[in-house]
C-alpha positions in Angstrom: 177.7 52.0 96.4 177.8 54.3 93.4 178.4 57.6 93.5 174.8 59.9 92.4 175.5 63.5 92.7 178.7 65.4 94.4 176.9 66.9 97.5 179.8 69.2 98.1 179.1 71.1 94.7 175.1 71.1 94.8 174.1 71.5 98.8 173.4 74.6 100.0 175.2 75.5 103.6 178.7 74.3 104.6 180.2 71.3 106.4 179.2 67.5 107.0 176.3 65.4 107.3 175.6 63.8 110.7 173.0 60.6 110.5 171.7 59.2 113.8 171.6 55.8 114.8 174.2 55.0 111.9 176.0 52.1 113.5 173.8 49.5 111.5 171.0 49.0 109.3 169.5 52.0 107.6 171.6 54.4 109.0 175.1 52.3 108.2 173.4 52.3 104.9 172.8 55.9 104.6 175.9 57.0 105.8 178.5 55.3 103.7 176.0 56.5 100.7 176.2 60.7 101.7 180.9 59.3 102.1 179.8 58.1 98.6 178.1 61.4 97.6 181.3 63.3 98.5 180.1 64.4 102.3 182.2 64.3 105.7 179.7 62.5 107.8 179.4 61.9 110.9 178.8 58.7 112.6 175.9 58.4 115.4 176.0 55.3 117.9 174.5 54.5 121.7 175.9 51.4 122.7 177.8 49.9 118.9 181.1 51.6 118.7 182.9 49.2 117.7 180.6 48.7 114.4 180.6 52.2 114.3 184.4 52.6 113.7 183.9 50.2 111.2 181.7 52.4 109.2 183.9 55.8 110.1 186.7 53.1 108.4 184.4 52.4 105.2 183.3 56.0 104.8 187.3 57.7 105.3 187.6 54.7 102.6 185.8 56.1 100.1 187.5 59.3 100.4 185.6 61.7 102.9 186.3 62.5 106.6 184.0 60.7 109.5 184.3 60.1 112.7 181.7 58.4 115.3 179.9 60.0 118.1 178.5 58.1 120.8 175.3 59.9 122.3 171.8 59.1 123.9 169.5 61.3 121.7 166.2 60.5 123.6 167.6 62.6 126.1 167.9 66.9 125.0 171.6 67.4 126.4 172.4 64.0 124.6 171.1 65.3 121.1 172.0 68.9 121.4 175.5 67.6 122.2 175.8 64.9 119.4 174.4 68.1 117.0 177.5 70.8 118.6 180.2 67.8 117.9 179.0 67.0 114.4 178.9 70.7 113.6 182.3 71.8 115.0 184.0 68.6 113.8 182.7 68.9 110.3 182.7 72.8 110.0 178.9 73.1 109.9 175.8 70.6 108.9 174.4 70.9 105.8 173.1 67.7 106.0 170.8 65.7 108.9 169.2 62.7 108.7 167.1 61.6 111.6 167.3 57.6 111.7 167.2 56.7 115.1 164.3 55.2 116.6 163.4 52.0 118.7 160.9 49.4 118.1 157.8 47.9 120.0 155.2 45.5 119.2 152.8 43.6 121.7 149.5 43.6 123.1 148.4 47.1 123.6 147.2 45.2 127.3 150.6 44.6 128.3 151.9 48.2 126.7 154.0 49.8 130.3 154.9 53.5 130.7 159.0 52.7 130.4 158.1 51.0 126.5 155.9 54.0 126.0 158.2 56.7 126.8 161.0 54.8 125.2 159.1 54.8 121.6 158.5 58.4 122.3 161.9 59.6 123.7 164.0 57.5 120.8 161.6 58.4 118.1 160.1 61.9 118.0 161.7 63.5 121.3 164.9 63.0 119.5 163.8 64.0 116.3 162.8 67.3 117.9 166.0 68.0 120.3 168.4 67.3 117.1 166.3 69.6 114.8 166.2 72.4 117.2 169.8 72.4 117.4 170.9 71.9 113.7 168.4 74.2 112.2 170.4 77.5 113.4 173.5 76.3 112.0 172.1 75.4 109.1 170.2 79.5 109.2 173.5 81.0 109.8 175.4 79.0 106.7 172.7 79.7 104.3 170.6 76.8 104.0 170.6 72.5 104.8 168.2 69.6 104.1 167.2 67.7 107.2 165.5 64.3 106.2 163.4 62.6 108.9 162.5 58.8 108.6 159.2 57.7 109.5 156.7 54.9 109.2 154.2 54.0 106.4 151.2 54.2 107.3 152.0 56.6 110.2 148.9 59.5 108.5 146.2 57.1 107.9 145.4 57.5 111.9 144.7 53.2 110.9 144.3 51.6 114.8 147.4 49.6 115.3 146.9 48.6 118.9 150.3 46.4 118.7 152.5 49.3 117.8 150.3 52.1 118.8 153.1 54.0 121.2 155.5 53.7 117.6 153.0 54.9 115.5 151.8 57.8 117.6 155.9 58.8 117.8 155.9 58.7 113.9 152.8 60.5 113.0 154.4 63.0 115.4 157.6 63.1 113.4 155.7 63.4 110.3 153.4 66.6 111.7 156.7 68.2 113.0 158.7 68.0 109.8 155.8 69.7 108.2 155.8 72.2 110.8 159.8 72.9 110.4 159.7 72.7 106.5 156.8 75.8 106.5 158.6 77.7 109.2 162.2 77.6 107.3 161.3 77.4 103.9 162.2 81.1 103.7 166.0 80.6 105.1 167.3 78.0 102.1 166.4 74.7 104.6 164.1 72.2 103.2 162.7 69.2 105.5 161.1 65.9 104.2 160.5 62.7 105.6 160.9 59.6 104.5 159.0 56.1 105.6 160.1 52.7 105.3 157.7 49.8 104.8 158.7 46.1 105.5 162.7 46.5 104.1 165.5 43.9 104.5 166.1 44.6 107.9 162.4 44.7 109.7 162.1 43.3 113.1 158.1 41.9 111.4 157.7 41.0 108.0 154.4 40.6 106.9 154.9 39.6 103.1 151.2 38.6 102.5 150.1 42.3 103.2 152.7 43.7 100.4 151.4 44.1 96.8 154.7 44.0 95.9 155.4 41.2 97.3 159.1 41.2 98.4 161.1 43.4 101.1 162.3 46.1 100.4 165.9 46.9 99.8 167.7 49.8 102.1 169.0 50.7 98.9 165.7 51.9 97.9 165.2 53.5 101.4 168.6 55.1 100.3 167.8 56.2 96.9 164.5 58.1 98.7 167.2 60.1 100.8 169.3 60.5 98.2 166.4 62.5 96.1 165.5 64.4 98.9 169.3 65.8 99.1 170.1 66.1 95.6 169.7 69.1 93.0 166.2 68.4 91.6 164.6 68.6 95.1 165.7 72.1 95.9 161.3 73.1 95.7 160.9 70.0 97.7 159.8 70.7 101.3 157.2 69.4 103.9 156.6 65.7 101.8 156.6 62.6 102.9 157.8 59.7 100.7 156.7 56.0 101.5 159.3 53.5 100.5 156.9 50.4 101.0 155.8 48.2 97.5 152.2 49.5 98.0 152.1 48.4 102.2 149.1 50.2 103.9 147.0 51.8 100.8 
């Protein structure tokens, strides 16, 4: 993964980077990219430790300290914890990315209250409860970037009765990062969002409703976070960035 910036030079704050739900996928992806960049990071699992070791092994690889924390971050003493043991292993957070989040799709009919709270508890709740946390360390160093991921489409309010309880979670992350960006604008912390359409990786994969045409790459989803971190999106706060090849316009 080639190296883009050196985030230890240009990032405001002090420390690591902690990524959530970094075991696989996105998150593996964006992980071994902020090792690449020069960042300690911090290695966020639930149940995968042992592919989570092998990304703390990949990331040490490439130069940078890591180390994986195992933590439920749907629940507030899960996330607040993972947030303390990032910070304190890493000497600070100047860096968090928000990846975690389950998946649901069926009939709205069949849609229970444990699926519902699940989208809700793994998507924004979490969201929230490591925010909170990380945006008073980030204050007291002087500044951080905290990029949430989303969902494309999540603003058009579009009825999606097969992932409405998914949706509603993401449109809330969305309206909360907007909320934190205004709020700590003033103390150097900028906070972004950025959505994935149909990538590589997607649980559905509905080709015929991409102009594009194809999947997208994580390494496009990557390249999002990376601008969003890097030196010419210091005036950058409050946007949200669609990854998507034209899904949902």
């Amino acid at each position: 993964m080639a190296q883009h910036h050196d985030l230890r030079t240009t990032l405001p704050g002090r420390g690591g980077a902690l990524v959530t739900g970094s075991a696989k996928g996105i998150g593996r992806a964006l992980a071994l990219a902020l090792a690449a960049d020069g960042l300690d990071v911090a290695v966020h699992y639930r149940s995968s430790k042992d592919a989570a070791r092998e990304v703390v092994a990949r990331a040490e690889a490439l130069g940078v300290r890591a180390l994986a924390l195992e933590a439920d971050v749907s629940l507030e003493h899960g996330a607040q914890g993972l947030v303390d043991a990032a910070a304190a292993a890493l000497g600070g957070l100047r860096v968090l990315v928000n990846n975690v989040g389950d998946y649901h799709h069926g009939p709205l009919a069949e849609l229970d209250a444990g699926t519902w709270h699940q989208m809700l508890g793994t998507n924004l709740h979490a969201t929230f409860y490591t925010c909170q946390r990380a945006v008073p360390i980030m204050r007291a160093a002087g500044g951080g970037r905290v990029v949430n991921i989303g969902y494309t489409g999540a603003e058009l309010l579009k009825a999606r009765p097969g992932i409405v309880a998914y949706q509603i979670a993401k449109t809330g992350v969305i309206l909360y990062t907007k909320a934190l960006a205004r709020s700590e604008a003033a103390h150097g912390i900028t906070a972004n969002v950025v959505s994935p359409g149909v990538m590589e990786n997607s649980v559905t994969k509905p080709l015929s409703e991409i102009p594009m045409g194809r999947l997208g790459a994580l390494e496009e989803l990557v390249a999002a976070v990376r601008y969003f971190l890097g030196p010419d999106a210091g005036y950058v706060t409050g946007t949200h960035l669609e990854v998507a090849g034209g899904w949902n316009l």
